[in-house]
Structure formats: C-alpha cells, structure tokens
C-alpha positions as CSV (number, residue, x, y, z in Angstrom):
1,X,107.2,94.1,123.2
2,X,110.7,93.0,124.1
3,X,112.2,91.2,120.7
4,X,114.2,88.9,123.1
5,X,110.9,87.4,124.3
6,X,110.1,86.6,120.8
7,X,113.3,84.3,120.5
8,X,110.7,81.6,122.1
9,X,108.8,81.5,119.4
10,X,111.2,80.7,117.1
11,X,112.5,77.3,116.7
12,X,115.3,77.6,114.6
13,X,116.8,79.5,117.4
14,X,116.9,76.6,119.7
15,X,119.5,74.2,118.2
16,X,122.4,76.5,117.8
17,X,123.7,80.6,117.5
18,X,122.4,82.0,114.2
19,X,123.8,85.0,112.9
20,X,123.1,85.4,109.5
21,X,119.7,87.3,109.4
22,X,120.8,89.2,106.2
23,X,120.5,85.7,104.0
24,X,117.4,84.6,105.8
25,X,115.4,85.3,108.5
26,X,113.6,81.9,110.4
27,X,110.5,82.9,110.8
28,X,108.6,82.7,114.3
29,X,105.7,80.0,114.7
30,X,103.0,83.1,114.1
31,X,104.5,83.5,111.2
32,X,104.1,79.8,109.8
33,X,100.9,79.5,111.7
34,X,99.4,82.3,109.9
35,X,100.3,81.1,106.2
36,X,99.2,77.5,107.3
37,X,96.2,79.1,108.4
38,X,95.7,81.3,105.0
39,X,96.2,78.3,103.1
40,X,93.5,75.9,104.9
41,X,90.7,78.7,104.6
42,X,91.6,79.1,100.8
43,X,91.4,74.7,100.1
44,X,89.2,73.9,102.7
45,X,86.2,77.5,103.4
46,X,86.7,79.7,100.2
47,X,85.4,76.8,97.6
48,X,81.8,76.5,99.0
49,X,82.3,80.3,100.1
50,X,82.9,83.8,98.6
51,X,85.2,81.4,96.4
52,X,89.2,80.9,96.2
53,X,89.9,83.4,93.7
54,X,87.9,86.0,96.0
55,X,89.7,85.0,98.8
56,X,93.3,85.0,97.8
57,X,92.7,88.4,95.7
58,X,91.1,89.7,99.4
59,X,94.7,88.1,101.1
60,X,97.0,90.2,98.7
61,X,94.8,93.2,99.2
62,X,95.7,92.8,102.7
63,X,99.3,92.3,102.2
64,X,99.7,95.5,99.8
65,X,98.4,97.4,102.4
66,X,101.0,96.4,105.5
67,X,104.1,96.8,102.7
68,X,102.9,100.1,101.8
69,X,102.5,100.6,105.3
70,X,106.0,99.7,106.3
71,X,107.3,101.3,103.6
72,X,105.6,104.7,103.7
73,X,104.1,104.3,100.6
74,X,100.6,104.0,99.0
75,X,99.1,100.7,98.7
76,X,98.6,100.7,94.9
77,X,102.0,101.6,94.6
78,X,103.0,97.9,96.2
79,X,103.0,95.3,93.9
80,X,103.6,91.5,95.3
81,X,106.7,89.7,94.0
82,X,107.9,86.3,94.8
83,X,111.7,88.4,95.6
84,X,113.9,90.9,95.4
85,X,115.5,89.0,92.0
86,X,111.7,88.9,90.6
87,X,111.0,92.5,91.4
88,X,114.2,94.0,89.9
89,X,113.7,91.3,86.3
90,X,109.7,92.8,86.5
91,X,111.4,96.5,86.1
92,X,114.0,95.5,83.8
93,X,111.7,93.6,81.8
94,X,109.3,96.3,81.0
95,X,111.3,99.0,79.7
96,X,112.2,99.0,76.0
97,X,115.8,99.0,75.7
98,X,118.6,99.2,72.9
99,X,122.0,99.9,72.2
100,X,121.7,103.6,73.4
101,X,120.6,102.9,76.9
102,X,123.2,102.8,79.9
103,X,122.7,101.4,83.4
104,X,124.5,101.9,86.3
105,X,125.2,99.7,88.9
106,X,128.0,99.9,91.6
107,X,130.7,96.8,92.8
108,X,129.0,96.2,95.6
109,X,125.2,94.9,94.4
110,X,124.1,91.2,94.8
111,X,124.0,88.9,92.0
112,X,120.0,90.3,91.6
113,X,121.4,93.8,90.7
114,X,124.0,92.3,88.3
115,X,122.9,89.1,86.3
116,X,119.2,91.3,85.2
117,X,121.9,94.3,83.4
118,X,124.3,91.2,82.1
119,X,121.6,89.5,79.8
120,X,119.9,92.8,78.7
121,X,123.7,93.6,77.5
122,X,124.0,90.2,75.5
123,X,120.5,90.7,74.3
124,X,119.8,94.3,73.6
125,X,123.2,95.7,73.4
126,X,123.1,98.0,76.5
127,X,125.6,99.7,78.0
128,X,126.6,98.5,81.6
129,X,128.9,101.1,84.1
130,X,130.0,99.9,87.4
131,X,130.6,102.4,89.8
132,X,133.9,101.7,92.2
133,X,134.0,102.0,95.6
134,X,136.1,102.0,98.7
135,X,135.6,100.3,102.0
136,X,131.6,100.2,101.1
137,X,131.4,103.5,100.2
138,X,130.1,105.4,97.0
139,X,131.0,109.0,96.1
140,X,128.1,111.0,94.6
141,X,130.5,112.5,92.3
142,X,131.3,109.4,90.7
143,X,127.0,109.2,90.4
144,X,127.2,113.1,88.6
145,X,130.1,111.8,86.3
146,X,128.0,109.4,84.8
147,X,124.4,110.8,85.4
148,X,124.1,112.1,82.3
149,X,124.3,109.6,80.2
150,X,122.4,107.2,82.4
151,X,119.2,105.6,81.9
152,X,118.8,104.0,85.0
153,X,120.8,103.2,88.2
154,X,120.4,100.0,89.9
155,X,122.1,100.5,93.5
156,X,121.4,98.7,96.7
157,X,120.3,101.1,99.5
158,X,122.2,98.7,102.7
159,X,125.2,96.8,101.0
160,X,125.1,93.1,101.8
161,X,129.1,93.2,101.6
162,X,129.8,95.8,104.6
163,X,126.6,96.7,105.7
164,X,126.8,100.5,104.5
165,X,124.1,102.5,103.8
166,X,124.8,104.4,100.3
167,X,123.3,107.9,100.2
168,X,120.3,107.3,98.3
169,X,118.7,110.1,98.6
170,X,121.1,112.2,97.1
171,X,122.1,109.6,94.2
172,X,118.2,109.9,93.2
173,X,118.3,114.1,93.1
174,X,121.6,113.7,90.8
175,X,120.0,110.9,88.3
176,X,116.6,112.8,88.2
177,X,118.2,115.8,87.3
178,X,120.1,114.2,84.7
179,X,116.4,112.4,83.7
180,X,117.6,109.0,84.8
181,X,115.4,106.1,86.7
182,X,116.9,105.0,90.0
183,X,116.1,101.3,91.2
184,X,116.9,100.8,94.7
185,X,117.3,96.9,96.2
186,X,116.4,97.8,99.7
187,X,115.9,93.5,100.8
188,X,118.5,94.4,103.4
189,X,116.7,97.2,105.1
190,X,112.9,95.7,106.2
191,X,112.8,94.6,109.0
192,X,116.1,95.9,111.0
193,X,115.8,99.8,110.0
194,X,113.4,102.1,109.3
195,X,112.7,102.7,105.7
196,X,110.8,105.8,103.6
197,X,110.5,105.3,100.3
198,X,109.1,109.1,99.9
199,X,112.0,110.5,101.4
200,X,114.6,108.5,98.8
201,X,112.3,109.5,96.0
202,X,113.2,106.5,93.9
203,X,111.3,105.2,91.2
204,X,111.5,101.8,92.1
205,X,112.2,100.4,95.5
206,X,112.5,96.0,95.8
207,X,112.2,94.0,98.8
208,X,111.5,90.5,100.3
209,X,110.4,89.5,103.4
210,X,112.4,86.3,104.3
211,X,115.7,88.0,105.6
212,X,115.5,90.4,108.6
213,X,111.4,90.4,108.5
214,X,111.6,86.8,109.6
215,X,108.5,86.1,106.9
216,X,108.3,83.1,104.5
217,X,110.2,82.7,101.3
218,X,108.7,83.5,98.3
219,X,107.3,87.1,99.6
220,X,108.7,89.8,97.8
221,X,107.2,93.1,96.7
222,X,107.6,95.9,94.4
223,X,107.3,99.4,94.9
224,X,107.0,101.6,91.8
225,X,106.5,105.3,92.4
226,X,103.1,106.7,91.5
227,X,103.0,107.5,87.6
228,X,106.7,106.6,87.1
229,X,104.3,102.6,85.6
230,X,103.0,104.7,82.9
231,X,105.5,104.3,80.2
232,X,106.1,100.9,81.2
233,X,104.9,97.6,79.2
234,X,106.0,94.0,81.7
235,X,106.8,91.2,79.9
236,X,104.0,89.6,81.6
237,X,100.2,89.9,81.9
238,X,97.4,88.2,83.4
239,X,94.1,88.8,85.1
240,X,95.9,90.3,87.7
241,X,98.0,93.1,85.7
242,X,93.9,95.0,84.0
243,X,91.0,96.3,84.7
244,X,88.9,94.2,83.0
245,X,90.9,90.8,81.7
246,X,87.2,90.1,79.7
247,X,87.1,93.1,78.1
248,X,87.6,93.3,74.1
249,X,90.7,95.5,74.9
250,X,92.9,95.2,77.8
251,X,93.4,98.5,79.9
252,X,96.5,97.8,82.7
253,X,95.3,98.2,86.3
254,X,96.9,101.6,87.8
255,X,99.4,101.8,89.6
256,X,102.1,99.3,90.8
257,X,99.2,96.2,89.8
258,X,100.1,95.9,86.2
259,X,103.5,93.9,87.4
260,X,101.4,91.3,89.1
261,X,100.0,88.5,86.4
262,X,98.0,85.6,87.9
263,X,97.5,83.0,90.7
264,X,99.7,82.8,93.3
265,X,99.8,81.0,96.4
266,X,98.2,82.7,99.5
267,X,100.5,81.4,101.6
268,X,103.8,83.4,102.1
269,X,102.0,86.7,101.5
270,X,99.7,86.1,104.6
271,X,102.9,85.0,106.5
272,X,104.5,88.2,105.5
273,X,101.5,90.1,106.7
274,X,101.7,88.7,110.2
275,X,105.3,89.1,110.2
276,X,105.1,92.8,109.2
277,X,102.3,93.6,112.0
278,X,105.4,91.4,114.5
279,X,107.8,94.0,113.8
280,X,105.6,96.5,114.2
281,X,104.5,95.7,117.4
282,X,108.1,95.4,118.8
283,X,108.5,98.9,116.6
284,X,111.6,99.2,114.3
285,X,112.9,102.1,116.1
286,X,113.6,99.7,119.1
287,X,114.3,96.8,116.6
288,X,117.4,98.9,115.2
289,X,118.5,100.0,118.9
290,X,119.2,97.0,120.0
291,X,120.9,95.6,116.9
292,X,123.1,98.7,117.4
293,X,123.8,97.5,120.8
294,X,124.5,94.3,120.0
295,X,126.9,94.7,116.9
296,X,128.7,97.7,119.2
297,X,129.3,94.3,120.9
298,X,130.4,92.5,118.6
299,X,133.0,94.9,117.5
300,X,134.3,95.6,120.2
301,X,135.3,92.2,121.5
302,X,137.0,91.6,117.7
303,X,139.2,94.7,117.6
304,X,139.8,97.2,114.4
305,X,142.2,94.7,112.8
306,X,139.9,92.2,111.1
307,X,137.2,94.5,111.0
308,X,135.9,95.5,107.3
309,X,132.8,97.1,108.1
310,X,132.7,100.5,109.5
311,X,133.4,100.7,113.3
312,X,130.1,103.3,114.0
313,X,126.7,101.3,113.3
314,X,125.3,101.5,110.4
315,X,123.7,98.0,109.9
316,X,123.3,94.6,111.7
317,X,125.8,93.4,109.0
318,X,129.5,93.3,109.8
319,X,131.8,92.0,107.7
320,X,135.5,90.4,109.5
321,X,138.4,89.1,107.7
322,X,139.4,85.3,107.6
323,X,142.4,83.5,106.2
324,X,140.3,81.5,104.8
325,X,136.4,82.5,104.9
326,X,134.7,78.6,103.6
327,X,136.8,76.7,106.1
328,X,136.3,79.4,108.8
329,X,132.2,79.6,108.2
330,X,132.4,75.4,108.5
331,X,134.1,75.7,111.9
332,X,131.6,77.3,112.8
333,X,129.1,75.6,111.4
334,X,130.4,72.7,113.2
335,X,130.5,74.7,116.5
336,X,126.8,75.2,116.3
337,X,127.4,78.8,115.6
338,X,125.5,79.9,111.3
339,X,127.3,83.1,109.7
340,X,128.1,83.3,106.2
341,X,131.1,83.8,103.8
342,X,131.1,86.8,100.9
343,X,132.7,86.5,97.4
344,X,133.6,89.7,97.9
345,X,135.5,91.2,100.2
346,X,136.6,87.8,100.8
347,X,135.6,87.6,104.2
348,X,133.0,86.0,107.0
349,X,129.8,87.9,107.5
350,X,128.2,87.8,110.7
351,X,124.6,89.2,110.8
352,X,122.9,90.4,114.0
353,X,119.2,90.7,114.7
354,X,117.2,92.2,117.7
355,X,116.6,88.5,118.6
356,X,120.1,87.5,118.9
357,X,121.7,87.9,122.6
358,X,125.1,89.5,123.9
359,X,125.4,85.2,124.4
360,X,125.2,84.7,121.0
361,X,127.6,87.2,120.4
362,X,130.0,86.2,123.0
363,X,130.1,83.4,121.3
364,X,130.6,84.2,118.0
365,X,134.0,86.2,119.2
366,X,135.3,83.2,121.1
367,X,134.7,81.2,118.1
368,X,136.8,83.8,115.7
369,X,139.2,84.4,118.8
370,X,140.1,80.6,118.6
371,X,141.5,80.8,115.1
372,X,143.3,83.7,115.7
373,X,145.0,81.5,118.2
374,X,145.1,79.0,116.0
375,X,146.3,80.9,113.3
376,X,149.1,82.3,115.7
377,X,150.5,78.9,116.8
378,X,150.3,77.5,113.4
C-alpha cells in the first residue's frame, strides 16, 4: 500500500501543508469511522446483547493484542493508558519511594518525563539527576557515572527536541547491572520506525497513538516487562486491575492489567486498533523509507547552517534554527504551512510523515528561505 494514497483519506490534509506529525497525528477517516462505529455498537447493540461491559472489555482485548503486536511484546504485558503522561504517572505512582531513591532523567525529555520526578521530589524527597547532553546526544558513560546509585532512569528513546535516537539498549544493560529500572517514553517512535521492546530490554516502555500512528487522542498504552509488575502497588484499582473484584480479598490481575482501573470509553482504543492494522498494512519498514527520503529533502534544500538535527536520518523530526521561532511558526501558520516551535533548543520543528509529499516539503523550504531573505534585507 502506497502511504501517499492514503493522504485521501485524510481531511486535515486538504486545507493546508502539515508538518508536525510528532505533536499529533490527524487521523484518516477509517480511523474516526472505526471509533464511531465502536462506540454506536457499545450504546446502541451491546445493552440488549452480550451487554456493554462485555463488549468494551472484548474491544480492549483487541487493542492489547495489536500494541503488543506492534511492539513485539506479549499482550498481557500491554496495559491501555489514556497517554504517554498517564502511563509514565501509572509507573511512578506505584513504586514506594523515599529520600534514598534517585531518578535519572536527561535534558532533553518532554514535560511527561520531567513534571512526574518534580512532584515525587517535593513530596517524597527523591533525588532527581539530569543527565547533559550535546547536539541530542547522550554518552553512556555519563549513564555508568550515575548507574549505581540510580533507582530508575526515565529517558526518551526518539528525542522530540532533535529527533535522535538515544542508545537504549545499552543505557538498559548499564542500569540493570547497576540493579536500576529503565522507563523508556517511546510516543515518538510508533508509527514512523520500527520498534522492539525485547531487544531494548526495558522495564517499562510508554506510548500513545495520536502522533505518528495517526490514531485518536486519548489512546495510550503501557508496556511493563513480564514480572518486572510484581513489586509494584498503582495508586489506583478497580475491577479492571484483579482477578476477582467480588472476591473477599483482592488478587491483582497478572501482568501489565493491574495498571488499568475501570470504565473507559471504547472509542479511541478501537480507533487505535484500526490505525495500528493501517500502518501495518503500508508496513513500517516502508513507512520509515520514505520519511528518510523526504527529510533527506528537506535538509538538503535548508543547508547545514540552520540545521540542529543531525544531517544523516535518524527520525522524521528535524529541528532548524529561527531568529525568532513563535513569530516564525505564525508565518507559517498564516501561509497555510503547520510546524511547531521547541522551548528548547529554541528553534522551529518541522515534522515529516510518509504521507507528506516532496510538495509539501518544497514548500516548507520556500517558506524558511523567505525569511532568510527577509532576515538579510532587514
């Protein structure tokens, strides 16, 4: 299936040049046709059916299974968030913590992999270690320096700032040899590369699928590595976290399923499904070829002076320098073009999917080329 032919399908994509896939992803008509359809079976067949609780718990089954799938994981390893923010609070909200503990995160995570580590260090007392790095880039011997007196490490897998992948694989052998957890925010990875969760080895791996799996908001999901849920209590339980929620004592569910606690809408998790089984069908392999193609592009027609993010691929985000990044992202905005200014670097993002075109691209460039013009007659 060519991912270009999909572009009809999606109607965002017909009022201007969107590039910024890594904050959200529209979502093709399947896609919303398949949630609407999940949520008029569960209000208007499963009442007088096998019944709405029957039906939705069937849905999430479903779902579990197509995460686990993409993921390379097990499906009661999967547990259903509403995004990456919820699944990382879920982990940090079941480990008992005090003055003693440590977690490390880097300079480049998202607000998700910071503000979670800020309150337990207000509340509990913790111990919070940023990890510096250059250009997008972490050094595993800053990771040993630390490892030992780590109790987890919070790192994101694809940084949202320069679209670099961070060797996660190797971060995880260093923190399990020191006895450490490693939680990996991966929400920039589905969808636009492939992804193994076996192979990193983490213990926990979050995701959503709103940003480059083009599914709904709200449909997030938590992977917790089988055994690793054990010595974990979540702050929150319901029908959906036990075995039995009638029995006289409460036994967690295995597995990833004691971080899920009660009803929740059908609706973005069947959207997710038919998204997942979209990219799929394209296949991700060919998905991440043709972003290559299309942010070699991109680079090339901006030059290695305003470019921040490294020059061979890594990612369909690429990060460019601006004078000033708000004004430069309204420009745009009004030239019908959608990318995104960072907090840090302060820059303009531009994010390209394997639905974008070298058109779209072409005219992101003219639009940056026309304030360096601007910028040089000024």
């Amino acid at each position: 299936m060519d991912p270009t032919a999909i572009r009809d399908e999606m109607p965002a994509l017909e009022t201007g040049v969107y590039c910024n896939w890594g904050a959200g992803g529209p979502s093709p008509r399947r896609v919303v046709e398949a949630g609407e359809a999940a949520l008029e079976a569960h209000e208007y067949d499963a009442p007088t059916g096998d019944g709405m609780y029957a039906a939705a718990l069937e849905g999430f089954e479903e779902t579990r299974a197509a995460v686990a799938d993409l993921l390379g994981a097990s499906p009661t390893e999967i547990a259903l968030t509403e995004s990456t923010t919820d699944g990382i609070n879920r982990v940090a909200s079941a480990i008992s913590w005090d003055e003693t503990d440590v977690v490390v995160r880097t300079d480049l995570e998202h607000a998700a992999g910071i503000l979670p580590w800020q309150r337990l260090e207000r509340e509990h007392g913790i111990d919070v270690r940023v990890l510096e790095t250059a250009g997008g880039r972490l050094d595993l011997e800053a990771v040993k320096a630390v490892a030992s007196e780590a109790t987890l490490f919070c790192v994101s897998s694809l940084t949202w700032s320069h679209g670099t992948r961070l060797p996660i694989a190797g971060l995880v052998d260093v923190a399990h040899d020191a006895g450490a957890l490693v939680l990996v925010d991966a929400v920039q990875e589905p969808g636009q590369v492939p992804v193994d969760v076996e192979e990193w080895g983490a213990d926990f791996v979050v995701g959503a699928g709103h940003k480059w799996l083009c599914g709904p908001f709200g449909s997030g999901f938590l992977y917790v590595r089988e055994g690793v849920e054990r010595d974990l209590v979540p702050a929150a339980i319901g029908y959906r976290s036990v075995e039995d929620a009638t029995a006289a004592q409460y036994a967690y569910t295995p597995g990833a399923g004691r971080f899920e606690v009660g009803t929740s809408s059908p609706t973005p998790y069947a959207g997710l499904r038919e998204a997942i089984d979209l990219i799929q069908a394209i296949g991700v392999e060919r998905i991440e070829a043709r972003i290559e193609s299309l942010t070699d592009r991109f680079k090339t027609g901006l030059g290695d002076e305003r470019l921040l993010s490294p020059r061979e691929f890594e990612s369909g985000l690429v990060t460019v320098t601006a004078d000033d990044p708000e004004a430069t992202v309204e420009r745009l905005a009004a030239e019908g073009v959608v990318v995104r200014s960072l907090p840090y670097p302060d820059a303009v993002r531009i994010s390209l999917h394997a639905f974008n075109t070298d058109g779209d691209v072409d005219a992101v460039l003219e639009a940056l080329a026309d304030e360096s013009a601007a910028g040089t007659r000024a």
